[in-house]
N, C-alpha and C positions, 0 to 999 in steps of 0.2 A: 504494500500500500504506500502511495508517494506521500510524502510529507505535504504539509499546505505553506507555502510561503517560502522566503529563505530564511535562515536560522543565523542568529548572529554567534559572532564571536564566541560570548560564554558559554552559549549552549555548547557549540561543538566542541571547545577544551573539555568541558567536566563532561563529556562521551569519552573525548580522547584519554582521560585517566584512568579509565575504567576498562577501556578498548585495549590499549598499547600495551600494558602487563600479559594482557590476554594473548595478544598477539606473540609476543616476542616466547612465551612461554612453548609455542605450537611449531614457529619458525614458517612453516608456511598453511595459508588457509586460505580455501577458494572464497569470492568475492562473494560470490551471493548466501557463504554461510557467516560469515561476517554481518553482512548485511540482515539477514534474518535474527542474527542474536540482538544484535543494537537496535532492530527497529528503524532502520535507514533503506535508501533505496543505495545499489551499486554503486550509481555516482557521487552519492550525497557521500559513501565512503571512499571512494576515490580521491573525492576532492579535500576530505579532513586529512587523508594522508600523505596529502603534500604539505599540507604544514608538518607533521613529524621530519618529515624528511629534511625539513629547513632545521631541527630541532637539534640544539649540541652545545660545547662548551667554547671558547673562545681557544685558539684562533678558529675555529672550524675547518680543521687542513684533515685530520683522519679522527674528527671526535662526533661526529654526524650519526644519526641514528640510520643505517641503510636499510631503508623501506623501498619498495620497490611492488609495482602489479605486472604479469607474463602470464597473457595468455588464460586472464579468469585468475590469476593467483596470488596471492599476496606473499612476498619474500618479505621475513624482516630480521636481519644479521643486527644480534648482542652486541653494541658499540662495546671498545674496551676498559671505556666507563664502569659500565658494571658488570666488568668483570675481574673489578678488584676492590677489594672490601674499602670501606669509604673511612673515616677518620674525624668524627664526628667529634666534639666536645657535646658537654653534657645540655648545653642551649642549643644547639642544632638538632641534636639527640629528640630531646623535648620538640621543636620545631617540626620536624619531620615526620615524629609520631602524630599529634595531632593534625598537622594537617593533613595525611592517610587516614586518620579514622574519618574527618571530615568526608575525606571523600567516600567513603564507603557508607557514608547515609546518603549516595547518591544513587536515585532507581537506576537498576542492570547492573549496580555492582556486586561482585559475588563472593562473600564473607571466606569463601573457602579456595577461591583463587589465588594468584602468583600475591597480589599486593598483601590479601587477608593476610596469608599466611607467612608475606614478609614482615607487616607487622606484627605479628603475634614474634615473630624471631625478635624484633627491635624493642619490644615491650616487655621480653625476659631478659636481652641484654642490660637494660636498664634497672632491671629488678622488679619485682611486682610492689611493694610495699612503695617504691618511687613514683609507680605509673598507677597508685592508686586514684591520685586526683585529676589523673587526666583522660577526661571522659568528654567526647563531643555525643551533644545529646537533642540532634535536632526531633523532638518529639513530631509525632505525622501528624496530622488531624485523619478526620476516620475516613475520607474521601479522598487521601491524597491518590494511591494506587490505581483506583477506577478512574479518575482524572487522568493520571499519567496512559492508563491503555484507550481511553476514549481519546486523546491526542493522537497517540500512535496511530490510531483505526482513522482519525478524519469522522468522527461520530457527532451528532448532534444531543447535548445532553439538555434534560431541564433540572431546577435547583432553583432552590428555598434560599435566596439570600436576604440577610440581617445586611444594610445599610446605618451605618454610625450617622452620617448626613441627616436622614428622616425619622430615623429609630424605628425602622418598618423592618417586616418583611414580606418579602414580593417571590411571584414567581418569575422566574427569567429562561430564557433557551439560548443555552451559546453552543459554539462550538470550540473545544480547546486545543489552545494549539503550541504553547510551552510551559509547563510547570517548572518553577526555580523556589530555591530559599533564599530570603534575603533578613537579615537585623533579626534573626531567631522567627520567621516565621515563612511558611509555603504559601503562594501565588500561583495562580493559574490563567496568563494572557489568552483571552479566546476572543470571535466573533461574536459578538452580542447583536442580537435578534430587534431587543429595544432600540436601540442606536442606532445599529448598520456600520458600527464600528468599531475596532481594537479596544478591549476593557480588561484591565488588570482586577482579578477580584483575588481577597484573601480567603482562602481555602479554611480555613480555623471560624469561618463567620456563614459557609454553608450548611442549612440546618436539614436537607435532604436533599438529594440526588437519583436522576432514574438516567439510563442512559435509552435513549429511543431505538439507537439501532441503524438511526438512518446516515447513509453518510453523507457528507457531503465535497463538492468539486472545490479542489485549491483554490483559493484567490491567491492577489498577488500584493495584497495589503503590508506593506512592509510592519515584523515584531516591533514592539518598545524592547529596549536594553534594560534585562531585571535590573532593579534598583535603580533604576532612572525615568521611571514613568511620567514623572512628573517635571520631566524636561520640556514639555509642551507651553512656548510662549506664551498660549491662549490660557494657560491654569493662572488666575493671579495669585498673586505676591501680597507676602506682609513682610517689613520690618519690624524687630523689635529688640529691644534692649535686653540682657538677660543678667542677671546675678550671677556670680558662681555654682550658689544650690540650683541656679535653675541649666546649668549645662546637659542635663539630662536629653535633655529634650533636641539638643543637636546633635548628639549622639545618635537619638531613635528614630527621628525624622529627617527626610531627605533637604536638605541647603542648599543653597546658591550660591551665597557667600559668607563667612563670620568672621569681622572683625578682629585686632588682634584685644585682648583684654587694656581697660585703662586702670589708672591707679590703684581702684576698686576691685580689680578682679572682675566687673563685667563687660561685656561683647556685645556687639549689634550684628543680627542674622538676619540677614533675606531668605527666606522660605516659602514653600510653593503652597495654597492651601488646598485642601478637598472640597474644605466649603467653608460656609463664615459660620457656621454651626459648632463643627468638627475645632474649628480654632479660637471660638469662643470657651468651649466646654476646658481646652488646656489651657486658656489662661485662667480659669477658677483654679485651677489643679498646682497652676504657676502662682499666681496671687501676689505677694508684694513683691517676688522675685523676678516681676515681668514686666516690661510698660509697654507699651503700642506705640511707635512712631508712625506708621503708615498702614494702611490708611486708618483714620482717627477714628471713625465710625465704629473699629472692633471694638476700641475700650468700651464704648455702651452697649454692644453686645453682649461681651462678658460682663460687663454691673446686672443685664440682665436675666441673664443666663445664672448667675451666683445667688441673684433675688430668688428666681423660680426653685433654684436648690434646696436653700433653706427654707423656702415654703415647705417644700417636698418633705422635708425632713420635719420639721417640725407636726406637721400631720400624723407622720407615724409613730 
Protein backbone atom coordinates (compact mmCIF):
# COMPACT_ATOMS: atom_id res chain seq x y z
CA UNK A 1 0.00 0.00 0.00
CA UNK A 2 1.75 3.44 -1.16
CA UNK A 3 2.09 5.95 1.56
CA UNK A 4 -0.10 9.21 1.07
CA UNK A 5 2.18 12.37 0.70
CA UNK A 6 5.83 12.63 1.02
CA UNK A 7 7.28 12.15 4.52
CA UNK A 8 9.62 14.53 5.94
CA UNK A 9 12.94 14.22 7.25
CA UNK A 10 12.01 12.92 10.92
CA UNK A 11 9.81 10.53 9.90
CA UNK A 12 12.22 8.80 7.70
CA UNK A 13 15.40 8.95 10.26
CA UNK A 14 13.40 7.27 13.26
CA UNK A 15 12.41 4.30 10.39
CA UNK A 16 16.15 4.49 9.41
CA UNK A 17 17.03 3.55 13.25
CA UNK A 18 15.05 0.86 13.52
CA UNK A 19 15.68 -0.27 9.74
CA UNK A 20 19.65 -0.12 9.40
CA UNK A 21 20.44 -2.48 12.62
CA UNK A 22 18.16 -4.77 10.85
CA UNK A 23 19.62 -4.49 7.83
CA UNK A 24 23.27 -4.79 8.60
CA UNK A 25 22.44 -7.79 10.81
CA UNK A 26 21.17 -10.00 7.60
CA UNK A 27 23.97 -8.35 5.19
CA UNK A 28 21.72 -8.77 2.24
CA UNK A 29 17.67 -8.51 1.96
CA UNK A 30 15.55 -8.21 -1.10
CA UNK A 31 13.77 -4.83 -1.47
CA UNK A 32 10.37 -5.77 -1.27
CA UNK A 33 10.83 -7.73 2.03
CA UNK A 34 12.23 -4.69 3.54
CA UNK A 35 9.77 -2.98 2.27
CA UNK A 36 6.87 -5.17 3.76
CA UNK A 37 8.57 -5.11 7.28
CA UNK A 38 8.61 -1.17 7.51
CA UNK A 39 5.48 -0.45 5.88
CA UNK A 40 7.13 1.50 2.98
CA UNK A 41 6.73 1.13 -0.80
CA UNK A 42 10.25 -0.04 -2.79
CA UNK A 43 11.19 3.37 -3.51
CA UNK A 44 10.17 5.19 -0.45
CA UNK A 45 13.03 2.52 0.79
CA UNK A 46 15.33 3.12 -1.90
CA UNK A 47 15.38 6.41 -1.42
CA UNK A 48 15.97 6.57 2.66
CA UNK A 49 18.81 4.51 1.76
CA UNK A 50 20.72 6.86 0.06
CA UNK A 51 20.93 8.98 2.90
CA UNK A 52 22.65 5.81 4.89
CA UNK A 53 24.94 5.74 2.24
CA UNK A 54 25.90 9.57 2.76
CA UNK A 55 26.18 8.39 6.52
CA UNK A 56 29.86 8.15 8.29
CA UNK A 57 32.45 9.78 10.26
CA UNK A 58 34.75 12.54 9.07
CA UNK A 59 36.81 12.59 6.61
CA UNK A 60 34.52 10.02 4.88
CA UNK A 61 37.41 8.58 2.79
CA UNK A 62 36.73 4.54 3.97
CA UNK A 63 34.33 5.29 7.04
CA UNK A 64 30.87 5.33 4.96
CA UNK A 65 28.24 2.95 5.77
CA UNK A 66 28.37 0.63 2.20
CA UNK A 67 24.77 0.28 1.34
CA UNK A 68 24.16 -0.48 -1.98
CA UNK A 69 20.42 -2.13 -4.12
CA UNK A 70 21.52 -5.06 -7.21
CA UNK A 71 19.10 -6.33 -8.96
CA UNK A 72 15.99 -6.39 -6.15
CA UNK A 73 18.66 -6.47 -3.34
CA UNK A 74 19.88 -4.60 -0.68
CA UNK A 75 23.88 -5.16 0.01
CA UNK A 76 24.99 -3.56 3.36
CA UNK A 77 28.81 -4.04 4.20
CA UNK A 78 29.66 -3.50 8.47
CA UNK A 79 31.66 -0.16 8.08
CA UNK A 80 34.85 -0.76 10.24
CA UNK A 81 33.27 1.51 12.76
CA UNK A 82 31.63 -1.11 14.20
CA UNK A 83 33.75 -3.31 14.04
CA UNK A 84 35.77 -2.26 16.89
CA UNK A 85 34.53 -1.81 20.30
CA UNK A 86 33.92 1.90 20.93
CA UNK A 87 35.59 3.69 24.18
CA UNK A 88 32.90 5.38 25.65
CA UNK A 89 33.29 7.22 29.12
CA UNK A 90 30.75 6.83 31.51
CA UNK A 91 28.58 10.23 29.98
CA UNK A 92 28.52 8.93 26.57
CA UNK A 93 27.85 5.43 28.02
CA UNK A 94 24.68 7.03 29.68
CA UNK A 95 24.07 9.18 26.37
CA UNK A 96 23.97 6.20 24.16
CA UNK A 97 21.94 4.03 26.37
CA UNK A 98 19.06 6.33 26.54
CA UNK A 99 18.93 7.45 23.42
CA UNK A 100 18.45 3.40 22.02
CA UNK A 101 15.97 2.88 24.46
CA UNK A 102 14.36 6.20 23.11
CA UNK A 103 14.31 4.60 20.05
CA UNK A 104 12.84 1.40 20.78
CA UNK A 105 9.46 3.05 21.82
CA UNK A 106 9.45 3.78 18.30
CA UNK A 107 6.48 1.60 16.26
CA UNK A 108 8.44 -1.42 14.18
CA UNK A 109 11.06 -1.47 16.47
CA UNK A 110 11.88 -4.86 17.63
CA UNK A 111 12.95 -5.36 21.41
CA UNK A 112 14.77 -8.55 20.53
CA UNK A 113 16.73 -7.36 17.50
CA UNK A 114 20.45 -6.32 16.76
CA UNK A 115 19.82 -2.67 18.61
CA UNK A 116 17.49 -4.47 21.64
CA UNK A 117 19.91 -6.78 22.25
CA UNK A 118 22.97 -4.31 21.84
CA UNK A 119 21.48 -2.45 24.54
CA UNK A 120 20.76 -4.98 26.81
CA UNK A 121 24.94 -5.70 26.36
CA UNK A 122 25.47 -1.79 27.07
CA UNK A 123 23.11 -1.79 30.06
CA UNK A 124 25.10 -4.77 31.86
CA UNK A 125 28.30 -3.17 30.99
CA UNK A 126 27.32 -0.22 32.88
CA UNK A 127 25.86 -2.29 35.69
CA UNK A 128 22.23 -2.65 36.51
CA UNK A 129 22.05 -0.86 39.85
CA UNK A 130 23.78 2.22 37.58
CA UNK A 131 21.18 1.89 34.76
CA UNK A 132 18.54 1.77 37.31
CA UNK A 133 17.36 5.39 36.71
CA UNK A 134 17.56 5.27 33.37
CA UNK A 135 14.27 4.40 31.85
CA UNK A 136 12.77 6.35 28.77
CA UNK A 137 9.08 5.97 29.25
CA UNK A 138 7.16 7.30 26.50
CA UNK A 139 3.64 5.90 27.82
CA UNK A 140 1.17 5.07 24.49
CA UNK A 141 -2.25 6.23 24.86
CA UNK A 142 -4.64 3.28 24.18
CA UNK A 143 -5.03 4.26 20.39
CA UNK A 144 -1.70 4.89 19.41
CA UNK A 145 -1.10 1.23 17.59
CA UNK A 146 -4.48 1.28 15.54
CA UNK A 147 -3.52 4.83 14.46
CA UNK A 148 -0.08 3.80 13.46
CA UNK A 149 -1.74 0.61 11.01
CA UNK A 150 -4.64 2.94 9.90
CA UNK A 151 -1.73 5.33 8.59
CA UNK A 152 0.07 2.56 7.08
CA UNK A 153 -3.24 1.19 5.33
CA UNK A 154 -4.36 4.83 3.90
CA UNK A 155 -7.67 4.04 6.13
CA UNK A 156 -10.30 6.56 6.84
CA UNK A 157 -10.90 6.41 10.64
CA UNK A 158 -13.77 8.26 12.89
CA UNK A 159 -12.98 9.44 16.71
CA UNK A 160 -14.27 11.11 19.78
CA UNK A 161 -12.18 14.09 20.15
CA UNK A 162 -11.89 16.24 23.41
CA UNK A 163 -10.89 19.97 22.05
CA UNK A 164 -9.20 22.16 25.06
CA UNK A 165 -10.25 25.27 22.70
CA UNK A 166 -14.28 24.57 23.24
CA UNK A 167 -14.05 21.91 26.19
CA UNK A 168 -16.21 19.69 23.73
CA UNK A 169 -16.26 16.62 22.39
CA UNK A 170 -17.18 16.10 18.71
CA UNK A 171 -17.15 13.48 16.27
CA UNK A 172 -14.58 13.95 13.55
CA UNK A 173 -13.27 11.57 10.39
CA UNK A 174 -9.75 11.81 9.35
CA UNK A 175 -7.49 10.01 7.63
CA UNK A 176 -3.97 9.47 9.37
CA UNK A 177 -1.19 9.83 7.91
CA UNK A 178 2.11 10.37 10.58
CA UNK A 179 2.12 9.45 14.08
CA UNK A 180 5.32 11.12 16.14
CA UNK A 181 6.09 11.94 19.97
CA UNK A 182 6.91 15.17 20.71
CA UNK A 183 7.43 17.01 24.62
CA UNK A 184 6.24 13.55 26.29
CA UNK A 185 3.21 13.18 24.21
CA UNK A 186 1.87 11.11 20.71
CA UNK A 187 0.31 13.08 17.77
CA UNK A 188 -1.30 11.89 14.82
CA UNK A 189 -1.09 14.41 11.58
CA UNK A 190 -4.11 13.27 9.29
CA UNK A 191 -6.77 14.70 6.75
CA UNK A 192 -9.42 16.16 8.44
CA UNK A 193 -12.92 15.72 6.91
CA UNK A 194 -14.00 19.14 8.81
CA UNK A 195 -11.42 21.34 7.35
CA UNK A 196 -10.37 19.76 4.08
CA UNK A 197 -7.17 20.16 5.61
CA UNK A 198 -3.76 18.82 7.59
CA UNK A 199 -4.62 18.74 11.56
CA UNK A 200 -2.40 17.70 14.08
CA UNK A 201 -4.59 16.01 16.96
CA UNK A 202 -3.14 14.70 20.26
CA UNK A 203 -3.77 11.18 20.52
CA UNK A 204 -3.98 11.07 24.66
CA UNK A 205 -7.21 13.45 24.04
CA UNK A 206 -9.06 10.80 21.66
CA UNK A 207 -11.90 9.25 23.78
CA UNK A 208 -12.86 6.54 20.86
CA UNK A 209 -11.92 5.35 17.75
CA UNK A 210 -13.60 2.93 15.00
CA UNK A 211 -11.46 2.52 11.96
CA UNK A 212 -14.16 2.38 8.63
CA UNK A 213 -12.10 0.34 6.40
CA UNK A 214 -12.39 2.54 3.72
CA UNK A 215 -9.26 3.66 2.04
CA UNK A 216 -8.51 6.39 0.79
CA UNK A 217 -6.33 7.89 -2.72
CA UNK A 218 -2.91 9.90 -1.74
CA UNK A 219 -3.08 13.48 -1.94
CA UNK A 220 -0.24 15.41 -2.37
CA UNK A 221 -0.84 17.88 0.65
CA UNK A 222 2.41 18.51 1.85
CA UNK A 223 3.09 16.98 6.28
CA UNK A 224 3.63 19.62 9.02
CA UNK A 225 7.25 18.85 10.62
CA UNK A 226 6.31 17.16 14.28
CA UNK A 227 6.95 19.76 16.69
CA UNK A 228 6.45 22.55 14.51
CA UNK A 229 2.94 22.74 13.78
CA UNK A 230 2.45 25.76 14.75
CA UNK A 231 4.96 27.38 12.34
CA UNK A 232 1.93 28.50 10.28
CA UNK A 233 2.15 32.51 9.94
CA UNK A 234 -1.67 32.52 9.83
CA UNK A 235 -1.65 30.89 13.80
CA UNK A 236 -1.31 34.39 15.99
CA UNK A 237 1.12 35.22 18.28
CA UNK A 238 1.35 36.51 21.86
CA UNK A 239 4.07 38.11 23.69
CA UNK A 240 4.61 37.93 27.17
CA UNK A 241 6.99 38.58 29.91
CA UNK A 242 7.75 35.44 32.01
CA UNK A 243 9.38 35.18 35.62
CA UNK A 244 11.69 32.55 36.31
CA UNK A 245 8.89 30.08 38.05
CA UNK A 246 7.15 30.62 35.03
CA UNK A 247 9.93 29.09 32.43
CA UNK A 248 7.92 26.07 32.49
CA UNK A 249 5.80 26.83 30.12
CA UNK A 250 8.66 27.46 27.21
CA UNK A 251 9.90 24.43 27.86
CA UNK A 252 6.26 22.79 27.01
CA UNK A 253 5.06 24.82 24.60
CA UNK A 254 6.37 25.44 21.07
CA UNK A 255 8.31 29.45 20.69
CA UNK A 256 9.30 31.70 18.32
CA UNK A 257 11.56 33.40 20.08
CA UNK A 258 12.73 34.04 24.11
CA UNK A 259 14.51 36.77 25.05
CA UNK A 260 17.74 36.51 26.90
CA UNK A 261 16.80 37.00 30.99
CA UNK A 262 17.05 40.64 32.53
CA UNK A 263 18.31 41.57 35.82
CA UNK A 264 15.29 39.80 37.36
CA UNK A 265 15.76 36.56 35.81
CA UNK A 266 12.61 37.10 33.46
CA UNK A 267 12.28 36.65 29.48
CA UNK A 268 9.99 37.98 26.92
CA UNK A 269 8.50 34.97 24.57
CA UNK A 270 6.72 35.20 21.30
CA UNK A 271 4.52 32.05 21.12
CA UNK A 272 2.03 30.67 18.72
CA UNK A 273 -1.43 30.30 20.34
CA UNK A 274 -4.25 27.44 19.64
CA UNK A 275 -6.72 29.99 20.74
CA UNK A 276 -7.27 32.81 23.18
CA UNK A 277 -9.17 30.23 25.35
CA UNK A 278 -6.26 27.75 25.51
CA UNK A 279 -3.99 30.95 26.48
CA UNK A 280 -6.18 32.57 28.65
CA UNK A 281 -6.72 29.32 30.80
CA UNK A 282 -2.35 29.22 31.40
CA UNK A 283 -2.17 32.50 32.31
CA UNK A 284 -4.42 31.72 35.41
CA UNK A 285 -2.12 28.79 35.86
CA UNK A 286 0.96 31.46 35.20
CA UNK A 287 -0.66 34.37 37.53
CA UNK A 288 1.62 36.83 38.97
CA UNK A 289 4.47 35.16 37.08
CA UNK A 290 3.11 36.33 33.62
CA UNK A 291 2.19 39.61 32.18
CA UNK A 292 0.63 40.14 28.60
CA UNK A 293 2.60 42.41 26.39
CA UNK A 294 0.60 41.74 23.10
CA UNK A 295 -1.89 41.61 22.36
CA UNK A 296 -3.42 43.57 25.42
CA UNK A 297 -6.83 42.16 25.14
CA UNK A 298 -5.46 38.52 26.69
CA UNK A 299 -4.84 40.10 30.09
CA UNK A 300 -8.90 40.41 30.24
CA UNK A 301 -9.38 37.26 29.10
CA UNK A 302 -7.47 35.64 31.69
CA UNK A 303 -9.10 38.25 34.73
CA UNK A 304 -11.95 36.48 33.11
CA UNK A 305 -11.32 33.23 32.65
CA UNK A 306 -9.65 33.35 36.65
CA UNK A 307 -13.25 35.11 37.65
CA UNK A 308 -15.20 32.09 36.09
CA UNK A 309 -12.69 29.61 38.05
CA UNK A 310 -13.29 30.65 41.30
CA UNK A 311 -16.94 30.97 40.60
CA UNK A 312 -16.49 27.28 39.75
CA UNK A 313 -14.90 26.46 42.70
CA UNK A 314 -16.48 28.20 45.12
CA UNK A 315 -19.87 26.33 44.04
CA UNK A 316 -18.43 23.13 44.85
Amino acid sequence: MSRRGPRPAEERLRRLLVMLPWLMERGEVPVAEAAERFALTEAEVAKDLELVAMCGLPPFVDELIDVFIDDGVIWVGVPRLFTRPLRLNSVEAWELLAAGRAAMELPGADRDGPLGRGLAKLAAALGEDDTAGVRIDLDRPDHVESIVAAADAGTRVRIEYWSPARDEVAERSIVPRQVFADRGHWYVSADDDRSGEVRTFRIDRIAAFEDTGEVVEPTDDPLPTPGAWFADGSVPRARLRLAPDARWAIERYPVDEVSDPDEAGWVTATLPMASEQWLARMLVRLGADAEVLDPPELAERARATATAVLARYRRS
